[in-house]
Each structure stands twice: as C-alpha cells, then as structure tokens.
C-alpha positions as CSV (number, residue, x, y, z in Angstrom):
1,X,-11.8,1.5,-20.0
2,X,-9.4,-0.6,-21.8
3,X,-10.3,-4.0,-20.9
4,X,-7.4,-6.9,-19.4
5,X,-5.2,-8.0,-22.1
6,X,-5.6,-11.4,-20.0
7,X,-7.5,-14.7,-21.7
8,X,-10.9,-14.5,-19.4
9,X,-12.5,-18.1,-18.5
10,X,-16.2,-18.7,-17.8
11,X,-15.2,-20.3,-14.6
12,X,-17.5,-19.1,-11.3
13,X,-16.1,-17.7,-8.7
14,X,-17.4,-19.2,-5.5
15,X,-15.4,-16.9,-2.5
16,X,-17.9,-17.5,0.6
17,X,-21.3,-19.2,2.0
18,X,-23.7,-16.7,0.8
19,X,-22.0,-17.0,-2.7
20,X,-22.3,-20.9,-2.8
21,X,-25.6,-20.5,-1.3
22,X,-27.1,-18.3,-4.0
23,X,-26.1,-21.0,-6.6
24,X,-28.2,-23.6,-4.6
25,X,-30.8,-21.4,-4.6
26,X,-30.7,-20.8,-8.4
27,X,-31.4,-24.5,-8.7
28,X,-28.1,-25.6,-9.9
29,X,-27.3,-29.4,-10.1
30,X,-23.3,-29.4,-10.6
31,X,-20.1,-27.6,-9.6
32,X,-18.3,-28.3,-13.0
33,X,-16.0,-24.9,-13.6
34,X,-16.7,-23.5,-10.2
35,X,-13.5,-22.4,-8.7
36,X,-14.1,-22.2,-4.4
37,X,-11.4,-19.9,-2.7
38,X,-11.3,-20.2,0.9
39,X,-14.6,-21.0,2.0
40,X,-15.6,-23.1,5.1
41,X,-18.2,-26.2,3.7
42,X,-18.2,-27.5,6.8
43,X,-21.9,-27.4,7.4
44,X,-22.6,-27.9,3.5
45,X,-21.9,-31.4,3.4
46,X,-25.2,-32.8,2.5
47,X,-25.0,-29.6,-0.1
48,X,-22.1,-31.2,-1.8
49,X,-23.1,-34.6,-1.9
50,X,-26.2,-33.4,-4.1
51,X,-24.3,-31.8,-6.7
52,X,-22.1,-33.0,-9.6
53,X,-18.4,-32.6,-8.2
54,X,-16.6,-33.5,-11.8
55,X,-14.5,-30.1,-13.1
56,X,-15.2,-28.4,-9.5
57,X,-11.9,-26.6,-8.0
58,X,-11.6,-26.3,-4.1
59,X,-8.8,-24.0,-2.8
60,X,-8.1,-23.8,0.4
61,X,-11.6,-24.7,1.7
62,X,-12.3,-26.6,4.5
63,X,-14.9,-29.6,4.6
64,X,-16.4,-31.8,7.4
65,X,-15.0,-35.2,7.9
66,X,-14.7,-37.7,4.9
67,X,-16.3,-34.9,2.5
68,X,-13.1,-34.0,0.4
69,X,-12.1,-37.8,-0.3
70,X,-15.7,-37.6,-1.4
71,X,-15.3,-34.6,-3.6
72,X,-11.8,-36.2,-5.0
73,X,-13.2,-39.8,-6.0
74,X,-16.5,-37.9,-8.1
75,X,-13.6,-35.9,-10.0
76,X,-13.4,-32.4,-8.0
77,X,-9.5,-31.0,-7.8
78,X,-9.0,-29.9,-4.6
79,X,-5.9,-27.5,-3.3
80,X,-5.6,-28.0,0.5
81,X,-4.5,-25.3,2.7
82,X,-0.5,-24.6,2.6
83,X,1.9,-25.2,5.8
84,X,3.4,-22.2,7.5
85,X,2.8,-19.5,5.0
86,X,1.6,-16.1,6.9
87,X,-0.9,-15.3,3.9
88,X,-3.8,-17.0,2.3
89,X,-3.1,-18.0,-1.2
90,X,-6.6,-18.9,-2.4
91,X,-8.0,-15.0,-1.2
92,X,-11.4,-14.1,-3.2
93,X,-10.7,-10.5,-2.7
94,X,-8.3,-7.8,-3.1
95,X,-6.7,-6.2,0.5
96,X,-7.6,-3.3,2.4
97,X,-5.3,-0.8,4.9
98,X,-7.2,-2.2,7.9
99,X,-6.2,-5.5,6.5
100,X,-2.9,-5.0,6.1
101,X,-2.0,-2.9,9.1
102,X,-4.2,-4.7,11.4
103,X,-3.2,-4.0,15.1
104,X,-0.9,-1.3,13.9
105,X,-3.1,1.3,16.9
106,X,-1.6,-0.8,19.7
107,X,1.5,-2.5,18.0
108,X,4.5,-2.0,16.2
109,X,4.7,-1.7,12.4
110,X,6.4,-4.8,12.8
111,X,3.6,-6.4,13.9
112,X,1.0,-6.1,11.3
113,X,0.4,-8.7,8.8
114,X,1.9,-6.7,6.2
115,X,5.0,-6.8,7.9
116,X,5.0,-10.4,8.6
117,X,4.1,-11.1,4.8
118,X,7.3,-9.0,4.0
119,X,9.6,-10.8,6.6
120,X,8.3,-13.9,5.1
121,X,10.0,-13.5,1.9
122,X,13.1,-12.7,2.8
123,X,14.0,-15.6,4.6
124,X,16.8,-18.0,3.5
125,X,15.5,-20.4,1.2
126,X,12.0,-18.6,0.9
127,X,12.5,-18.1,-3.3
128,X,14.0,-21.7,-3.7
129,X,11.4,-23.8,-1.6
130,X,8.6,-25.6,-3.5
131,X,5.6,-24.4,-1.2
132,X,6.6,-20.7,-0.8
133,X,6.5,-20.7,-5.1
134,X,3.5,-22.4,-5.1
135,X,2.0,-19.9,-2.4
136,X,2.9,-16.8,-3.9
137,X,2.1,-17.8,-7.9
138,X,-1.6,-18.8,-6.2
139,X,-1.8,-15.7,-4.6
140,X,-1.1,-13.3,-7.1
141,X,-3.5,-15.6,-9.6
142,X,-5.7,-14.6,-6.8
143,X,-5.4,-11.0,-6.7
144,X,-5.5,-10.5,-10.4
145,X,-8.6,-12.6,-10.6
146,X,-10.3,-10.2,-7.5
147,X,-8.8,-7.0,-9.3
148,X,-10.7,-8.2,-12.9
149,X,-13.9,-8.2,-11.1
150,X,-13.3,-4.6,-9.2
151,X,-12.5,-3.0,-12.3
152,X,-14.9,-5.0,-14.8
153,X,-17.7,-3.5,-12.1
154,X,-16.1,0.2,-12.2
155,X,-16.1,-0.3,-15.8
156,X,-19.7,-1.2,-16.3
157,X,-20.5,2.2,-13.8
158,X,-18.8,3.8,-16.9
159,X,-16.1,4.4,-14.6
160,X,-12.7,5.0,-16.2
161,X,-9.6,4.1,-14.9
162,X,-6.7,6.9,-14.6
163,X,-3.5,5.8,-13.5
164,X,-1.1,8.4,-11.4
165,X,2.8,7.6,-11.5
166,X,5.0,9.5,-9.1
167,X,8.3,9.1,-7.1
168,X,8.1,7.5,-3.6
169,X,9.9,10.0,-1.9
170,X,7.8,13.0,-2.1
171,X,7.6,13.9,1.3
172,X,4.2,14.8,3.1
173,X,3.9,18.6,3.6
174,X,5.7,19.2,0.6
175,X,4.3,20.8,-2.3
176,X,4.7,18.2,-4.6
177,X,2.9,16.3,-2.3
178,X,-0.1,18.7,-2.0
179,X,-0.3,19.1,-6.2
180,X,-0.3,14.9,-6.1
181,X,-3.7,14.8,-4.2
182,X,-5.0,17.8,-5.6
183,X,-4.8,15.6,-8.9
184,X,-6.1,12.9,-7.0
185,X,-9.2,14.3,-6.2
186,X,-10.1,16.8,-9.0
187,X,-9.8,13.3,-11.4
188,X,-12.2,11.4,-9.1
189,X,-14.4,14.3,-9.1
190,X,-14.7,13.8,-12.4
191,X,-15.9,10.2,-12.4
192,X,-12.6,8.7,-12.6
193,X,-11.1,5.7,-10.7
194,X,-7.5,6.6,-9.2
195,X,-5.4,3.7,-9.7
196,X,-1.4,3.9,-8.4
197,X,1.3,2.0,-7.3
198,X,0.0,1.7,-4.1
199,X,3.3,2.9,-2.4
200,X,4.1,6.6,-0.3
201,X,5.0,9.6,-1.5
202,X,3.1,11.2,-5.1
203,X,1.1,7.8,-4.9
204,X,-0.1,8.2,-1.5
205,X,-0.8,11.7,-1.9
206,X,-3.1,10.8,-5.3
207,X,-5.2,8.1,-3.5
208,X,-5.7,10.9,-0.3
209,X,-6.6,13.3,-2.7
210,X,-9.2,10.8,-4.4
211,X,-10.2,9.4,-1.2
212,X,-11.7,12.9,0.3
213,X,-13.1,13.5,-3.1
214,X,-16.5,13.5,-1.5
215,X,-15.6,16.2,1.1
216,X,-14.9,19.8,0.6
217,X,-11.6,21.3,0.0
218,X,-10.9,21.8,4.0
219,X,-10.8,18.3,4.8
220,X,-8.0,18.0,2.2
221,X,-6.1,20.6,4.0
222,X,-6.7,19.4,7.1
223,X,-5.6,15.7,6.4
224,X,-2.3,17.1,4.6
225,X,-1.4,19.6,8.1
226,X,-2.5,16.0,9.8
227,X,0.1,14.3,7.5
228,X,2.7,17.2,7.7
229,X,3.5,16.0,11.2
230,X,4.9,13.1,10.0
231,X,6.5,13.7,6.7
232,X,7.6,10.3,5.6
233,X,7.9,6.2,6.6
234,X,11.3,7.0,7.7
235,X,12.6,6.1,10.6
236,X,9.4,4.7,11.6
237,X,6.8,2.9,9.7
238,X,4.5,3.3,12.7
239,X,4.3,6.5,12.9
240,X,3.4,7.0,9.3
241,X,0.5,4.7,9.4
242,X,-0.9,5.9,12.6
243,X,-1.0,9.5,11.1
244,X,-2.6,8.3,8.1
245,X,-4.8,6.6,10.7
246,X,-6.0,9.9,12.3
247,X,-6.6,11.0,8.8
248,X,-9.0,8.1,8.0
249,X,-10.6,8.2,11.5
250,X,-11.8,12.1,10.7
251,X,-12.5,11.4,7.1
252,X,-14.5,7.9,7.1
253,X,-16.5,6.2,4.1
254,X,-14.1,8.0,1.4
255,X,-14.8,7.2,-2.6
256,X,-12.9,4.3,-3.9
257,X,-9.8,4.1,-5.1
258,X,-7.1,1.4,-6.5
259,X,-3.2,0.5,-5.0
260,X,-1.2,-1.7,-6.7
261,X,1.7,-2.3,-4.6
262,X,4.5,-5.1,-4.3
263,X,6.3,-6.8,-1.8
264,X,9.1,-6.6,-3.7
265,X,9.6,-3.8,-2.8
266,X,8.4,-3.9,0.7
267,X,10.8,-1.6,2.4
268,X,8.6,0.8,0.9
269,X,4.8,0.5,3.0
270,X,1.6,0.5,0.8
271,X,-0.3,4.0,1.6
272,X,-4.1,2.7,3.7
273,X,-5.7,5.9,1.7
274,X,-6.0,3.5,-1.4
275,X,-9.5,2.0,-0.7
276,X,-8.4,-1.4,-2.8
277,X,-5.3,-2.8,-3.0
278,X,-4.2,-5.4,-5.2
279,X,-0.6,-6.2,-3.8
280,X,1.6,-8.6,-5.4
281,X,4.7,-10.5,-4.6
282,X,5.9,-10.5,-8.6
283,X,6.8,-6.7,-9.3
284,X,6.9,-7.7,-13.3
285,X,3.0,-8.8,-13.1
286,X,2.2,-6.0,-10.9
287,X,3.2,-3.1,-13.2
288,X,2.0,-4.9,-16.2
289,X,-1.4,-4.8,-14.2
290,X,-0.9,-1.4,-13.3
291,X,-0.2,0.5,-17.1
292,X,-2.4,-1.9,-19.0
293,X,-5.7,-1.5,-17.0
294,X,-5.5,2.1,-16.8
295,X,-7.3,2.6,-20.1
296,X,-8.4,6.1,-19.3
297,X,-4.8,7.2,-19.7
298,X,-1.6,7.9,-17.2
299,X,-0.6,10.9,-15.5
300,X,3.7,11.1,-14.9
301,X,4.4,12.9,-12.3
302,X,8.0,14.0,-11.5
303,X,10.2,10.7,-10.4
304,X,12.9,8.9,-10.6
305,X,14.1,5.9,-12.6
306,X,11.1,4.2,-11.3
307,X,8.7,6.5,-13.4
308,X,10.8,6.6,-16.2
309,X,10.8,2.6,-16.1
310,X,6.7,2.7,-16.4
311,X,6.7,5.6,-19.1
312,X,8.3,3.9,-21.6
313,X,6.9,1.0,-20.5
314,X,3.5,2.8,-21.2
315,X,5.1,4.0,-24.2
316,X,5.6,0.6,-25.6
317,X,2.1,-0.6,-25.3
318,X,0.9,2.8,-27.2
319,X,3.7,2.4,-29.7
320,X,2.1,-1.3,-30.8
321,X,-1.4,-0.4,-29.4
322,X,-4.5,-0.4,-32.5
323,X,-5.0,3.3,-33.1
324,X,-8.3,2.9,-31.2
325,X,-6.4,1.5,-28.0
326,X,-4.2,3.4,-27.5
327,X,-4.4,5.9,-23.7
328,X,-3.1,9.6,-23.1
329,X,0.2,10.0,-21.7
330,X,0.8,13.0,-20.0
331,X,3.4,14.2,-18.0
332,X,3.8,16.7,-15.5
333,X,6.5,19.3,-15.2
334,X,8.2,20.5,-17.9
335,X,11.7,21.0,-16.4
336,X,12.2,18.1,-15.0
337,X,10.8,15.6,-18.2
338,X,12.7,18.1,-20.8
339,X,16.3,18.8,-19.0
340,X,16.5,16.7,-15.5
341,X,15.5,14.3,-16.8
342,X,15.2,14.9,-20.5
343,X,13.0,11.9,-21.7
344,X,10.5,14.0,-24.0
345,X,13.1,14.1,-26.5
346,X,13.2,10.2,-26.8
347,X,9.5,9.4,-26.4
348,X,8.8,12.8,-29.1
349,X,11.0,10.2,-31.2
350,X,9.1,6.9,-30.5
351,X,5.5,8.4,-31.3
352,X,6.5,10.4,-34.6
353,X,4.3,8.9,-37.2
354,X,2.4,6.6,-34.6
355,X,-1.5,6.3,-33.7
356,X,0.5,7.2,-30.3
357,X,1.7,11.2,-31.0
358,X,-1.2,12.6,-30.5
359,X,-1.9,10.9,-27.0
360,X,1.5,12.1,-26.0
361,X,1.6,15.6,-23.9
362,X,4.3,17.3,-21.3
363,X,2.2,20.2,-19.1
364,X,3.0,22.3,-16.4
365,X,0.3,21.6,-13.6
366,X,-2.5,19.1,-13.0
367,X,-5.2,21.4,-13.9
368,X,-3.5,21.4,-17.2
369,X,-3.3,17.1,-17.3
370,X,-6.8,16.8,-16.2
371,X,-8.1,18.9,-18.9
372,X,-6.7,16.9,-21.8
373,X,-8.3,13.7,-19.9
374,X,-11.6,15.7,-19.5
C-alpha cells in the first residue's frame, strides 16, 4: 500500500483513559509531544501534576478544578472545548453508521447527528465566522490523523487498499447496483480493503458487497431484494437508512471497510455499510485522501462528471508518480468510457510513453478488473 504523501510527526496520540493510562504504566515521566484529543482527566489530576507538561497538547479535554492553569503555567498548549458547534473537533477516531445515524430507528433523518452536522454548515455566516473555521480545519486534522492509523494498521496486515469510484445515482435493485457489490466483495475476498467515497449509489453497493464478504453469496441477495424496496435516498432519507438498517441487523460483525464522504456534499447521505468512515467538511482534502491512499489501484465504475473529476485526478498522480508508485487504473465499461463518455482517448494520450501506460486498462466486467488487481 502506497503510504500518505503527508509529512508524519512522532507526536503520541493520547485519545482516552486507558491510552493515557498505559503510558503511566510504561513508566513515563513527561507529556512533551503528546497530543490528548477529547479525553476526561478529571480524576487524573495527581497523574498530571507528576509528569513534565512542557510540549504537551490538550484538545478538547476536560480537567478537575485549577488543573489546566496548572498545565498552562508548566508550558502545556491547551485547546478548550468550542461553543455551540454540533461536532467534536478534537475526535481520536474515525465515524461509524451507528454514529452518524444515531436515533434514526425512532426518528426522523433529520434528527440524527449527521443531519444536524450538515444543517450546521449551512447557516448564514457559518463559512465566515472564526470558531466554525477553526472547528472544521481541527476536525478534519482529526480525521486524517485517525484515518493514518486505520490504514497504517491494514497496511502492516499486508492489507492493500482498493479504491471503487462510481456515480451516486445508481439506484438499489438495479443492475449496476448489483455488479458494484459484487466487486465489492470478490476484492475483499481477496484480502483487499474497499475504500469509497462513502456516498449511495455504486459506492454503497461496493462497501455492502465488501461488508458480507464473510457470508455466502445468499446473504448478498438477500440484503440487495432487502435494499430493492427502497431504491434510493430520495424522497426520504429515512427510509433509506432504515432499510440499510434491516440489512445490517440480519448481517452483523461484517469485514471492514473504508467511506470517505463529505459534507459538502451532504444532500447526498453517507451509505452505514462502510464499516469506517472518514468524513470531511473540505471536499478538496477529502478526495486527495481518497485517490492517494488507495495504493492497491482504482476501480472506475460508470459515472458522471464526478468520476471523470477523480480519474484524471488519479491520472495526474500516475502521470508524475516514480515508476515504482505508480497504481492500476481500471475502468469499467467499455461503452460508456470509449463513446458516452469517451475519456479513454484522452487518458490513452496522457500515459503514452509514461511509467503510467501500462497501469492503465478499460474492461467490460468486474471479474475482468479484479483479475488485473489479482
């Protein structure tokens, strides 16, 4: 797996009790380069007081009485909790569907935190206002930081990440729909981790399909007749979840796989099949995330202008990529990549004489683009 293009510190994470408590244990005597996210020290005062707070970072933690102008006056940096944001910007870890649609069995889509998030940002003066910037560069600091550590683990399981690109709008039932998650499961079959854009349609049905991996081929038919019901997020967002709920209720304890959604676009719900989601509220970091970490190679899958953004986006990375870097790019349906929408022709162009040409491929089915990954 191609490894983040980010600059990595040696800072420690520190994300709850047990975590802080370990360090104790290992006999360590100061916090300097420990970054705490969200953690309640309440009842590790006397803790604190024993260790060196100089180059310690405290976000969002909370701390008994007088503790954190302690912390400040020994040299620790400390980010206190920010007003009236419906989020926390300091978060260890990436998000789950329960997470985000929490409530959504007795509640309106509405409702749900993910909702409320989205609602957020669109209020008047929300992208002007000095706390909400603040909030949402933390935040997706945050995520990027949690999503390094999921896929620096999947990577030491020699676990390679496969990205799956797709138009939103392929509705449930469809066939489209069915080859997506057919795809999604025969690649994490094969020891690959599924990573999309988190969002419905092809990428939903990809992270299904990867999800009931560890089932046999009738659960996946019976989830997609349980999906057919309700074919899309449209006209209600409820609905869709709550199928999707049904689905995981039947199916539980489903292999891993990545979302990597945005609430920039948050008309559009993040699909709950996607075991970890990394959303962001900047769309530009979040598909930079998306194309560089899939190292194992992307799979195109008929879109829209969306898709044909990320393949040459994808396309760009290969075309300056070190022979040795760069990933397969395969896409899926030769009708619609050669004369619907006839990019071939243009990326054909781009690779001739690059490291990238031989990486580049147009097929007909998924059997076909997983057995130029395998």
């Amino acid at each position: 797996m191609t490894p983040s293009r980010a600059p990595r510190n040696k800072a420690v994470d520190v994300e709850d009790l047990a975590g802080f408590d370990a360090l104790m244990a290992g006999g360590a005597s100061s916090m300097h380069g420990w970054h705490f996210q969200s953690v309640d020290l309440q009842q590790r005062s006397a803790e604190l007081a024993r260790l060196g707070a100089s180059g310690a970072i405290f976000m969002g933690c909370r701390f008994a009485k007088g503790v954190e102008g302690q912390l400040r006056a020994r040299g620790a940096l400390i980010f206190p909790p920010l007003p009236n944001i419906p989020f926390n910007a300091y978060r260890g870890h990436l998000y789950t569907g329960g997470e985000l649609y929490a409530g959504v069995s007795g509640a309106e889509y509405e409702a749900v935190p993910d909702a409320q998030i989205y609602q957020w940002t669109l209020q008047d003066g929300h992208g002007r206002a000095l706390d909400a910037t603040l909030a949402t560069a933390m935040h997706d600091h945050a995520i990027s930081g949690a999503l390094d550590e999921f896929l620096d683990a999947c990577a030491a399981d020699g676990k390679p990440v496969v990205g799956v690109m797709g138009g939103h709008a392929e509705a449930r039932g469809s066939a489209g729909y069915a080859r997506a998650a057919q795809l999604g499961r025969m690649l994490a079959a094969r020891g690959a981790l599924v990573a999309t854009g988190g969002g419905p349609g092809t990428m939903e049905a990809a992270n299904l399909g990867a999800y009931l991996s560890v089932y046999d081929d009738g659960a996946l038919d019976r989830a997609l007749r349980t999906l057919s019901a309700v074919p899309g997020f449209r006209p209600s967002i409820t609905a869709w979840v709550r199928a999707a709920g049904r689905v995981l209720a039947d199916f539980p304890g489903g292999a891993d796989s990545l979302g990597v959604p945005t609430w920039f676009y948050g008309h559009e719900p993040p699909n709950p099949f996607a075991t970890r989601i990394a959303k962001y509220f900047t769309n530009s970091i979040r598909e930079a995330v998306l194309l560089s970490r899939s190292g194992g190679g992307i799979i195109f899958l008929p879109g829209a202008a969306g898709t044909v953004q990320e393949i040459f986006q994808d396309a760009c990375e290969n075309y300056y990529a070190a022979a040795e870097a760069v990933a397969p790019m395969i896409l899926v349906g030769r009708r619609h990549w050669e004369e619907e929408l006839p990019v071939r022709a243009l990326l054909s162009a781009l690779a001739n004489g690059r490291a990238m040409a031989e990486q580049v491929h147009v097929v007909d089915t998924v059997e076909e683009a997983c057995a130029l990954l395998a």
